[in-house]
Structure formats: structure tokens, C-alpha cells
N, C-alpha and C positions, 0 to 999 in steps of 0.2 A: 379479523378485518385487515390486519396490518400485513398478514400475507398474503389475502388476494391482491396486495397492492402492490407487495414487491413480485408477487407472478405476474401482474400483469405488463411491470413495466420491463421485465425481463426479457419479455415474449419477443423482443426485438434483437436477446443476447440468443435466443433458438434459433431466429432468424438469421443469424451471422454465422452460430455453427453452420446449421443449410448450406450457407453461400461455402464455407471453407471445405464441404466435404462432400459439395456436387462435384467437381471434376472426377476423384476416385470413382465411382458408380458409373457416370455416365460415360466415362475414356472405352470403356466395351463396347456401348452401346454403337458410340459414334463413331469405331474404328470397324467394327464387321461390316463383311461383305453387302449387307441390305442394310446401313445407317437410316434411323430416323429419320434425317433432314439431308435431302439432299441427292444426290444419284453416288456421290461420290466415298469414301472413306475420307473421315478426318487426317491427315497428318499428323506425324508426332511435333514436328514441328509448331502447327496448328494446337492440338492439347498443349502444348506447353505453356501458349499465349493466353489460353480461356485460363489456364492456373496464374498466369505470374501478372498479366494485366490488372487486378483486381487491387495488388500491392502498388502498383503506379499510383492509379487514384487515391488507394489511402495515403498516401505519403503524400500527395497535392490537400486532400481534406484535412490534412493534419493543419493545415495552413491556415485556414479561417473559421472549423468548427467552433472553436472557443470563442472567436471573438461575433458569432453568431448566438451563443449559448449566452452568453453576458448580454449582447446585447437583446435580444430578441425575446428573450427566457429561454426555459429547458423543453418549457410543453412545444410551442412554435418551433424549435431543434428537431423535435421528435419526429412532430408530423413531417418536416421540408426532408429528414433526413432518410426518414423511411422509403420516400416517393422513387428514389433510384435504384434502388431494389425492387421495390414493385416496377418499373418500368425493365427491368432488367428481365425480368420472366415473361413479361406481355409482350418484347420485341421476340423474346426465343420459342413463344408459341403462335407466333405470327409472319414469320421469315425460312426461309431453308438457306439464305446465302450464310456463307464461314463466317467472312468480315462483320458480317451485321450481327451474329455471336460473339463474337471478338468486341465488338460495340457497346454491346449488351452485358457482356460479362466488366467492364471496363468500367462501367456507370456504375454498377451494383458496388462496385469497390469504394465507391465514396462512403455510401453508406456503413463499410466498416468501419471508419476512422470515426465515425458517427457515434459510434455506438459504441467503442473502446473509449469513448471519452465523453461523453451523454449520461449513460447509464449509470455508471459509477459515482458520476459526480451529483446524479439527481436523488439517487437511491443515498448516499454520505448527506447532503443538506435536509431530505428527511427522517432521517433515523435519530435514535436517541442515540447518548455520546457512547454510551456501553456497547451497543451491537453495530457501531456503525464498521469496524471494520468487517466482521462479518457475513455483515448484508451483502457491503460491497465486493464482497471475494463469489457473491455467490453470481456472478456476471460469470467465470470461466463454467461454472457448474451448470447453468443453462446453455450457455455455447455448447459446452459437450452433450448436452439433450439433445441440440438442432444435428451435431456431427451423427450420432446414436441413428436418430430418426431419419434423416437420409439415406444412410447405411443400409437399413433395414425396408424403407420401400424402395429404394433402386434395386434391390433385389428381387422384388417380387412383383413390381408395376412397371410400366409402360413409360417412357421416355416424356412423351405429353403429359402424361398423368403424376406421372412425377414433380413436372413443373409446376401444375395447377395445383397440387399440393400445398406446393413450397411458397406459392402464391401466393396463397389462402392460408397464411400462416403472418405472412407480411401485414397480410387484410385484419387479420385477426387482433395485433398488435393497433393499430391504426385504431380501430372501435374501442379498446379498451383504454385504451391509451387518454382517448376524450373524456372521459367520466372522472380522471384523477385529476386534482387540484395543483397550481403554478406551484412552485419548489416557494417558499417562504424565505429562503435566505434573497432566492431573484426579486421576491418583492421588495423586500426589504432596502438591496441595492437601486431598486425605483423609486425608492422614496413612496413606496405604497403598504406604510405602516399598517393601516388598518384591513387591507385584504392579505398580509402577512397575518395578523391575529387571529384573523378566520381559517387561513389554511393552519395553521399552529392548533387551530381547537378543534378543525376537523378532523387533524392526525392523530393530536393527544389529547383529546375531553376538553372538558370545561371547568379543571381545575383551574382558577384563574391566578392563585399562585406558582403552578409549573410551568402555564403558557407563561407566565410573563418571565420568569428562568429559563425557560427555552429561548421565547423569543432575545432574550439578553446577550443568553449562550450566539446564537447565531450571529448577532451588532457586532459582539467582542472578536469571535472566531472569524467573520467572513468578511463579512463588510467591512467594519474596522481595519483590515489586515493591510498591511504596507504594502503601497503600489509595486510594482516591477520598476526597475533601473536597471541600466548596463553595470553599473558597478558593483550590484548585488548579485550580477551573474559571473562578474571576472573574481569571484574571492575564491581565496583558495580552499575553503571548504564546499564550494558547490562544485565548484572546477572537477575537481577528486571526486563529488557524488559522481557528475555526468560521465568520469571515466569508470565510477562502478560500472553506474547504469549502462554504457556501451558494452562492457566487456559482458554482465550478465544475459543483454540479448543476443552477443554473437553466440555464448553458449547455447542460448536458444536454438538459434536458429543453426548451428553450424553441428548442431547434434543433429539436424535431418530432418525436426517436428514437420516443415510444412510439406518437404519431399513424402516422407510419410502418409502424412494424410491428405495430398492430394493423388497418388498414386498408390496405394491401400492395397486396391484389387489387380492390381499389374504386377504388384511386388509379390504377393502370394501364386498370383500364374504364374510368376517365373522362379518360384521356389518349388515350387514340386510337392505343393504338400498335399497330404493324403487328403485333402477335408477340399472344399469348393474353395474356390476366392473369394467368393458370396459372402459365405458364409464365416471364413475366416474373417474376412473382413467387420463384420458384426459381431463377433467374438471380441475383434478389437475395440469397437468402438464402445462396445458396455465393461469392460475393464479401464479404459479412459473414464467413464461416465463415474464408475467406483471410486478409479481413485481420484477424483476430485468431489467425493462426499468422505471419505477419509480423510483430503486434505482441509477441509470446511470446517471436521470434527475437529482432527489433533494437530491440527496449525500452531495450536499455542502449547504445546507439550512438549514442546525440546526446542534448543534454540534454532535458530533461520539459518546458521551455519553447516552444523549438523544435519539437519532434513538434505538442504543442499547438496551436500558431499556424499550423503547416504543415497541421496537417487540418483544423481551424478555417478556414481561408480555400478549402480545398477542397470544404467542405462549405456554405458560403457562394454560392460561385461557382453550384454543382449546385443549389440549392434555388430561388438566383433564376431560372438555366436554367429551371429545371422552373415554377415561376411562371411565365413569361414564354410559354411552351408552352399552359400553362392559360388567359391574360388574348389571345394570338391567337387561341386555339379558343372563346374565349366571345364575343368579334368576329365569330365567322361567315366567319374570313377563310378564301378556299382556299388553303390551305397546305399541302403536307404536310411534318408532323412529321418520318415515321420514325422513326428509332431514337433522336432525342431525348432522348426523356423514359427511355427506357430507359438513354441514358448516363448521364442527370444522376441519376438514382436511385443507378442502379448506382456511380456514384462520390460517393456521399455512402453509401453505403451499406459500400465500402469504405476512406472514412479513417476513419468513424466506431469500428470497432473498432480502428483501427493505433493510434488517440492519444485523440481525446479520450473512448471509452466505456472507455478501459482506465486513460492514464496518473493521469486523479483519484484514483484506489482507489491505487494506487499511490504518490503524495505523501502519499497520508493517512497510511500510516505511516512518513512523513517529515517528517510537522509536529506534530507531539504527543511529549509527555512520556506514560509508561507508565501514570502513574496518573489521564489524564486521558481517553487515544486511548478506549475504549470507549464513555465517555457523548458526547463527540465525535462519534462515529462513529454514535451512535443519532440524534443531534440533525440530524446532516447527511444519513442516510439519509431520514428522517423527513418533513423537508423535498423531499427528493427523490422521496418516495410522494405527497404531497400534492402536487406541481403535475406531477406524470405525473396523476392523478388529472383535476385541472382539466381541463389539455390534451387529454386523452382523452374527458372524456364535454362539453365544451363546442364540441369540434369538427365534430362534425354536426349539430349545433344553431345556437348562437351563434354563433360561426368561420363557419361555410359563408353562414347567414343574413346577415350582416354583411361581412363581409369574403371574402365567395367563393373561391373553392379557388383561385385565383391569390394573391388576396391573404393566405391563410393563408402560401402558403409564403415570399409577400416576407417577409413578418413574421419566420416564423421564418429568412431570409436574412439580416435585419436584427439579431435576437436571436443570431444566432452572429457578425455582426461587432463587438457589444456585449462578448460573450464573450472575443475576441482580445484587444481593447485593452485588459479587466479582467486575464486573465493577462500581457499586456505591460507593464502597471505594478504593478498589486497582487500578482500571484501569486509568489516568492524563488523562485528555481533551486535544487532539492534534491539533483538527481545528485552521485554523489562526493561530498557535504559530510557531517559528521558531524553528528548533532541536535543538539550545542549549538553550531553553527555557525551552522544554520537557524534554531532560537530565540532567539540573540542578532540575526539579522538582523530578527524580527519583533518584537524588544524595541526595535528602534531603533536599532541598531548597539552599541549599551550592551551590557557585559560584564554578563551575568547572577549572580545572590547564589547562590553553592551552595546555602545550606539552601532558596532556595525551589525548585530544581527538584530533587529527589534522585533523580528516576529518570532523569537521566542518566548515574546510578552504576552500572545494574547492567550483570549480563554483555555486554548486547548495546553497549551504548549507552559504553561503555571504563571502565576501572576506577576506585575510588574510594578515596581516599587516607582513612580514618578519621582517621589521624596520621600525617604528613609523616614523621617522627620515627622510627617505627620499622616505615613498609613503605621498600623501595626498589623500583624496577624493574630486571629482571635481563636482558639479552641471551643467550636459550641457542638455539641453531641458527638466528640469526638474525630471533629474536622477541623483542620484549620482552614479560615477567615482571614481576609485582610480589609479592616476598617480604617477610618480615620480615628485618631487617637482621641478628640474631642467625643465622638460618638462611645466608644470605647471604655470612656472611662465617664459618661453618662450611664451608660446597663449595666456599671460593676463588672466588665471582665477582663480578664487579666489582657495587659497589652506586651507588645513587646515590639520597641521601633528596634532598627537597624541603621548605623552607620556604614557606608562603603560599602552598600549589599552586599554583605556580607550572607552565607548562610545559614539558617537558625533552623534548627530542628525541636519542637517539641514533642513530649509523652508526656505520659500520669506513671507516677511511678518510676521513675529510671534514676538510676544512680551509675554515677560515673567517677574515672579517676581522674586527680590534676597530674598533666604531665609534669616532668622532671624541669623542663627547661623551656619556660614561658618567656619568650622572646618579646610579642606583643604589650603593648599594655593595657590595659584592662579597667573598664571601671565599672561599678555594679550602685546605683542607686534603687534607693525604697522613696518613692514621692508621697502618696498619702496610703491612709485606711480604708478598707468597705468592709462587708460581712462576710468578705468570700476568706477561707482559707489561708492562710498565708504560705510563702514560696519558701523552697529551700533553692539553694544555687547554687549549679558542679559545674568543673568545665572539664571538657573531654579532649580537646586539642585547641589549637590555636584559631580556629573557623567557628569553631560550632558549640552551640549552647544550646543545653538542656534544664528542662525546671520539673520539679514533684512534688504533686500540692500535699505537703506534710506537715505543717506548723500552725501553731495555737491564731487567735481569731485576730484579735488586737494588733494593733501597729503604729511605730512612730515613723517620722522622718529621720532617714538615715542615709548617708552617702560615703560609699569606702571606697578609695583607691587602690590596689595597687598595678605596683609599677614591679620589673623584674632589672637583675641588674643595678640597683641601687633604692635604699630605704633613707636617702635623705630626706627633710620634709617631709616625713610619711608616716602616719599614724591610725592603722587602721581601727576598722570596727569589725570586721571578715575575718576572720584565717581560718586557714588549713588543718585538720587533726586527723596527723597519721598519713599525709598529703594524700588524702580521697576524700575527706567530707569538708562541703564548707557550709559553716552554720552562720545564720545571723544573730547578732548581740541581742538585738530589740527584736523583736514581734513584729510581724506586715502581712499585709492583705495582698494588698497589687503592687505588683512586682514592674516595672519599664527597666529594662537594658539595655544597654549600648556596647558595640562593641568595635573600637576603633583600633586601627593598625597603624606604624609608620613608625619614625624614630623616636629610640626611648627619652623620655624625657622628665624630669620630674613634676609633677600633679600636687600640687596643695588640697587637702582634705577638705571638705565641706560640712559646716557642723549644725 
């Protein structure tokens, strides 16, 4: 059930490949001698506008989609966002004027910014926390469905019949689209608790202890999450994300993706190669389609750096290839190509989805804080409509005039190996690390101030201690919990507060050594008894504390200092044998720690 629902809401991300990979197919149609529409031949001039106009509008949509998705919801997005799209098809099977194409193409581009930021964000608020990223990577892999499927009937139908298609594809979206339920977190931002619980049990059953965990997960992660502010955008860890973020779309876009696929079938007529343009052209676009079910699968099997660098210089190698095919055929040399230029396409064609058109969207929600990722995310797209834009309508003009269709793609050869070496030094390794692992490495290795990043507190991003004092984290089936200490030590399970959120790591079982030279000071209290087990206590460095439930049932009260640096006033009940094990004198059940840092000082025993 749960994937006819992310097909359906997808059908809008087919719909957008379509729009990105009509100019390629129809540039033939509408430049021969007897054009479809019209008495006249298109212009190059003209094609460059139906490509690059599309990026205008999304870069103006980028402006208020969101703040139409918040407020209106996702489903009302959907519907209002689809409709310029479909009006974009119904002016081009209703007109023969250029301008009124130019029109038409122009509207339809709303609809992408629509739908690069709809989709994503509808398909992430219903999913569970496990597949959510996933789900939402699988937006580029129906895009490339829509690019595939245009490919493939502009080759074989009619200019009209094509559009009706593409139509009816729009149409198709619209119908399905109605039968799915409001996004749960939007309710919930309404203050419409109870038609959130219903869309929550429609998604996930009628367990009524997972909906109401779900529904929790959603309060903490979404709604909870700290406003926007300008000063959460001027810090110098987002600063640094949004100059990733700029650099990895001009990689994007400065390696050629959108020249490529809106000019597919022009590129292979003017390479020479032995197969149709047609049909080359669908060659390329079902190796695009692969490799982005490749990148879906092994996205998480090597880190985001690596894939990076590894398609990066793939896509490097293939572009100068293909330049180098262009700068002998403009020699007049006899040569034959063959299936050249067909490789070098075709494999730039398919790393381009495995890593670098997938894993950026990807880190992005790996480099931001919650209250900042959104306008982040408009700024970096933004930027990425405007020099698709450039690239696209400068390239049959300026580019060809200038630097001729060889030298376009050294360029862009050159522009992706600028790309490699910007991710090889500037770009941090995200896989596996938690966000304030990543934003302390983009602060400079410097531990970051709690109060300035607070949306590292919520559900998604690990839990957030208000008062050391009275949550503890609790181990039950092998998870840790953070309770309040009163409940805590109501169920008999072991607790354990923190001072100066500090970090504490618990296992079963672990045994560790005391360092040489404990700077900190330290105190380890046993407060009362229960039936559970009792604690042994190691310390591993000056942060972090470890417990292993090893010791007999019984326990008294017990409180032992120490202090490093000086044993005046000091008389423990703890110590060290062989400095790795610390045993306790007495017998205990539950164990509470603390663990304070600052100047040494000496601590009087408690007896």
C-alpha cells in the first residue's frame, strides 16, 4: 500500500523529468523544413528560450512555494502547483505563435520549483524515520522515468501527440494525487491534532502505541523545531554549509547536466555517430535511469566523498573524450569515431546520477541545523536555477560561437575537475556522523555553544538535556532513554544524570582503562538499593563514562571522591587495581553519576 502511495505522489517527479527533457526531442522537430507549429523554422535563438525560460520561473517559485506549503498544506501545493504545467501543454496544443511557446514553456517552470521542494518534503513527513531518506531520494529516480519516457516517444510520435501525452501524465498526477491524505506533520502545525491521528493510522495501522510515537516523533522533529532568525543564518557554520552547497551545484551544473539534456539529440547529430540521434539519445536516457536505481541501492556503501570524486572524475574523463571527438571532426580529419561519442555520453550519463546529481541533496540534509536547512536550501537551489539558466540559453549562441562544441565540453571537463578538488578539500565527510559532529567540523573543529544551535535537540538530531539534574538516560531493551530521575527510579532502572552535558556512553559489558592523568575531578556516588544488579564503574577518558552490569544484588549507600592532583581531605571507598578496574567497597543496585569538570579543588567525603 505504502508504495502505491509514494508512486503516486511521485507521478508529479515523471512529470518534471517530461518538462526537463521536451526541448532535446522536439529541437528536430521544430527546426525542419515543415515544423509542427507554424510556416516558419524555430530559431536557435528561439530553442534556447523554450530551455532556459523554465529556470526563470523556478528561481521566482523558489520564492513563495514554501511559504504556500506551510501555509496552505502539501495537498493544496500540489494541486495549485501542478496546474501550470498542465496549462503549459494546453497553450502548445492550442497556438502556433513562437512567443506564446515561450509563454507556455515559461509557466510550466513554476511548476518545477514545485515540485523539487513539495515532493520531497511530503514524501520525508510521511515516511517512517528509517526509510525516510530513501523514499525521498527516490524524487530524482522518477524524474529520470519522466526524461526516459519522453526520450522514447519523441522518437516515435508526433509533435501533438507527444504533448497530449505529456498532458495526460500531468492529469494523471492530479487524480491520484486526491485520494491521499494531508501530510500529518501539516496538521499537526494546524493545530489539527485529531485529523493528524487519523492520517498517522491511515499510514501506519491502528497500533495505537506507534501512532502515538509517531505522532510524538513528528511534535518533536517538526513542529517543535526552532523558528528561522537572521542570526541563525549569519553563523558561521551554516555560512560554510551554503558555500558547500553553492560550490556543489555549480559542479552540477558547470559539468553540462542541463546543456546535455536539453540538447541530447543535436549533440549526437553533430557527433557523427554511427547509431540515429533517436536513438542514441534513449540509450542515454535508460543508463541515466540505471544509474540512479544504483544510486538509490548503494548510496550508503561508501562514503558521500568518495562516490563524489569517483563520478566526478568519470564524468571528467567522458566529456573530454567527447570534446576531443568534436575538435578531430572539426579538423576534417578521416577518422572514424564509432561508437565514441556514444561511450563517452553514455558514461557520463551514467555516473552523473550514481553520485554527483543525487549525493548533494543528500548532504544537504546533512549540513544544516533545522531552523536554518529550508532558506539554505532556497538559496542553494536558487543559485542552481540561475546558472542552469546561463548555461542553457548561452550555449548555442555564446559557447558554440566562441568556444565551439569541442571546446564547450573541455570546459565543462575542466569545470568538473575544479569540482573534485573543491569536494577533496572543502566539502567534510557526512556518512555516519551525527549533525553536531558535522557542524563542529565546519566551526573549525571547536565544540559548539548549545544555546546557539538548538536544533540539534530535537527528535531527529538526539535528545536534549533541559536539566542534567533531573533527566537521566535509561537503557531498556537495549536503547537508551532519557527519563526524569523521579520516574526512573520509581521502575528500578538504572539512571544516570549528567553535569555540564557532558557525554555519557553506555553498554553491557564494557570494560575500560583509567587514563594516566585525570585532570578533572570526579565523583561517583551509589544513592540507594533495588533488585536490579549492581554497577561496576571504569572511566575511559575525561568525557565519557561507561558502566557493566556485573556485581552481586545487595547495596548500601556510598559516596567516593576523587580528586587528581592532590589527596588532601581524601579518603576514598573506590580505587584503581592495576589502574583499569575500579571496584566498589560495598555492594549496589543503582548506580546515578555525575560528572563535573573545572578547577581542581578539594571535595570532603560523604559518609
Amino acid at each position: 500500500m505504502f508504495i502505491i502511495i509514494i508512486v503516486s505522489v511521485n507521478i508529479c517527479s515523471v512529470a518534471y523529468g517530461i518538462f526537463l527533457g521536451w526541448p532535446s526531442v522536439v529541437q528536430p522537430m521544430l527546426q525542419s523544413d515543415k515544423p509542427p507549429v507554424g510556416s516558419q523554422p524555430f530559431s536557435n535563438n528561439v530553442i534556447s528560450w523554450l530551455g532556459a525560460l523554465p529556470f526563470i520561473s523556478s528561481m521566482l517559485g523558489n520564492l513563495f512555494w514554501g511559504r504556500v506549503a506551510d501555509k496552505f498544506g502539501r495537498k493544496v501545493t500540489g494541486y495549485v502547483s501542478i496546474m501550470p504545467n498542465i496549462t503549459c501543454y494546453v497553450l502548445m496544443l492550442s497556438t502556433d505563435n513562437q512567443t506564446v511557446f515561450m509563454v507556455a514553456r515559461f509557466l510550466g517552470g513554476f511548476t518545477n520549483s514545485a515540485v523539487a521542494s513539495n515532493t520531497p518534503m511530503y514524501i520525508g513527513e510521511i515516511s517512517e524515520l528509517h526509510l525516510r531518506g530513501k523514499l525521498a531520494s527516490l524524487y530524482m529516480l522518477f524524474a529520470n522515468i519522466g526524461v526516459l519516457f519522453v526520450y522514447v516517444l519523441g522518437s516515435f510520435v508526433t509533435f501533438h501527440t507527444l504533448n497530449r501525452l505529456c498532458l495526460g501524465v500531468s492529469v494523471l498526477y492530479l487524480v491520484l494525487f486526491f485520494f491521499l491524505p494531508e501530510s500529518p506533520v501539516c496538521l499537526l502545525k494546524m493545530n489539527k491534532t485529531d485529523k493528524a491521528r487519523k492520517c498517522v493510522i491511515w499510514y501506519r495501522g491502528e497500533d495505537e502505541e506507534y501512532v502515538n510515537a509517531e505522532l510524538k516523533r513528528f511534535n518533536d522533529s517538526f513542529v517543535r523545531a526552532k523558528k528561522f532568525s537572521l542570526k541563525h543564518l549569519l553563523k558561521k557554520t551554516t555560512l560554510k554549509g551554503i558555500i558547500i552547497g553553492l560550490g556543489l551545484q555549480a559542479g552540477i551544473q558547470l559539468s553540462g547536466i542541463s546543456i546535455v539534456l536539453t540538447y541530447t539529440v543535436y549533440i549526437f547529430k553533430q557527433s557523427g555517430s554511427q547509431l540515429s540521434p533517436n536513438m542514441c539519445t534513449i540509450i542515454v536516457g535508460g543508463l541515466e535511469l540505471i544509474g540512479s536505481i544504483f544510486s538509490s541501492t548503494f548510496i550508503e556503501m561508501a562514503g558521500r566523498k568518495k562516490i563524489l570524486c569517483a563520478t566526478y572524475f568519470v564524468m571528467m574523463i567522458a566529456l573530454c573524450a567527447l570534446g576531443t571527438c568534436f575538435y578531430l571532426q572539426s579538423m576534417h580529419l578521416d577518422i572514424n569515431l564509432g561508437y565514441i561519442p556514444l561511450i563517452s555520453l553514455s558514461s557520463y550519463m551514467l555516473a552523473y546520477p550514481f553520485g554527483a546529481g543525487t549525493i548533494p541533496y543528500v548532504m544537504y540534509s546533512e549540513l544544516f541545523a533545522s531552523e536554518v536547512k529550508n532558506i539554505a536550501l532556497s538559496f542553494i537551489i536558487l543559485w542552481n536555477n540561475f546558472l542552469a539558466f546561463c548555461t542553457v540559453k548561452v550555449f548555442p549562441t555564446i559557447f558554440m560561437e566562441i568556444l565551439h562544441l569541442y571546446g564547450c565540453f573541455w570546459f565543462f571537463s575542466f569545470c568538473t575537475l575544479m569540482a573534485m578538488i573543491f569536494v577533496i578539500f572543502v566539502v567534510p565527510e557526512t556518512k555516519d556522523r551525527s549533525l553536531l559532529t558535522v557542524l563542529q567540523k565546519l566551526n573549525g573543529g571547536k565544540p559548539l555553544k548549545e544555546k546557539s544551535d538548538p536544533s540539534l535537540h530535537t527528535a531527529e538530531n538526539g535528545p536534549h538535556i533541559e536539566n542534567p539534574e533531573l533527566t537521566s538516560p535509561v537503557k531498556v531493551n537495549g536503547v537508551v532513554k532519557f527519563q526524569e530521575d523521579e520516574k526512573v527510579k520509581e521502575n528500578g532502572d538504572t539512571s544516570i544524570s549528567v553535569e555540564n552535558s557532558k557525554t555519557l556512553k553506555t553498554s553491557e559489558n564494557s570494560t575500560v582503562e583509567k587514563p594516566e592523568d585525570v585532570e578533572p575531578i570526579k565523583r561517583v556516588q551509589v544513592l540507594e538499593s533495588t533488585e536490579n544488579p549492581a554497577q561496576k564503574v571504569q572511566f575511559k577518558n575525561d568525557e565519557t563514562l561507561t558502566k557493566s552490569l556485573k556485581t552481586p544484588e545487595k547495596s548500601s549507600t556510598l559516596e567516593t571522591s576523587i580528586a587528581t592532583g592532590s589527596t588532601e581531605n581524601f579518603t576514598p571507598k573506590v580505587a584503581f587495581k592495576n589502574d583499569e578496574t575500579l571496584k566498589t567497597a560495598e555492594e549496589s543496585s543503582t548506580l546515578e553519576t555525575s560528572i563535573s569538570t573545572g578547577d581542581q579543588q578539594k571535595i570532603s567525603p560523604q559518609r
